[in-house]
N, C-alpha and C positions, 0 to 999 in steps of 0.2 A: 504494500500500500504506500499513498505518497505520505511523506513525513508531514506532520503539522505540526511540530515543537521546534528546535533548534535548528536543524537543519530543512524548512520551512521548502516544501518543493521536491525535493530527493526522493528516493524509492529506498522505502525501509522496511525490512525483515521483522522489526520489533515493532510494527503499527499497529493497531486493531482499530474496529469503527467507536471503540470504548477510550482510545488513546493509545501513547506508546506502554508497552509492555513492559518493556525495560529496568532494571532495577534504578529506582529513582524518577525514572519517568523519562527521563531525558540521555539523549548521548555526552559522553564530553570531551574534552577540546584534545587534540593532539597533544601528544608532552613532547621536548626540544628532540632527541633522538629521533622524531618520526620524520624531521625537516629532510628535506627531501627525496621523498618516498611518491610512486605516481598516485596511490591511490586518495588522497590528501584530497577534498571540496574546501573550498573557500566561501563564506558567505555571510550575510551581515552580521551572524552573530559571532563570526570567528572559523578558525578550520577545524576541520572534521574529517574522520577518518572516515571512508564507505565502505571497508570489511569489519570492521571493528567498533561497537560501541564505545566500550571505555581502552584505548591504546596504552594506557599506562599499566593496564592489568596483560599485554601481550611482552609488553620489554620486561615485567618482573623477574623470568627466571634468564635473564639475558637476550638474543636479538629475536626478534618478534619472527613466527614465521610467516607471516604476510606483508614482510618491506621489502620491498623491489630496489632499492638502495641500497641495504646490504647484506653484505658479503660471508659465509662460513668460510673461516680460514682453516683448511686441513694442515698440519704439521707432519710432514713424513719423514719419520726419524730414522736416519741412516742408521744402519746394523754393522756392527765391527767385526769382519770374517777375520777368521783364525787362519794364518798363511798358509798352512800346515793339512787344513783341512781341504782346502781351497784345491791345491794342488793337488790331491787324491780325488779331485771330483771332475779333473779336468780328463 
């Protein structure tokens, strides 16, 4: 349904013809980590995220899975061959 609270026009998941469902009623505002991310709406009451009701509850346990901004950084930890063995496998 279209939003009637906050993000006033939008198409929201959490709408019903009784209001938003939402806990608290309403979405809220992106936190600074979500800046430049594409899914972000702009509008008069401020930004807002369109996967994500509250985006501060997606960064809690580190990068949100729904920012197109960023990045998992995999660590590939080099392994120290034994010369020794090395040579018997060749």
């Amino acid at each position: 349904m279209i939003c009637t609270t906050v993000r006033n026009g939008d198409e929201c998941v959490f709408m019903s013809n009784s209001g938003c469902k939402y806990n608290g009623g309403e979405c809220k505002p992106i936190v600074e980590k979500c800046e430049g991310c594409q899914r972000i709406v702009e509008n008069a009451n401020g930004k807002f995220c369109t996967a994500a009701p509250d985006p501060s509850i997606k960064w809690k346990n580190g990068i949100c899975n729904l920012a197109t901004h960023a990045k998992v950084v995999v660590e590939v930890k080099k392994q120290k061959l034994n010369p020794i063995k090395a040579s018997k496998r060749k």
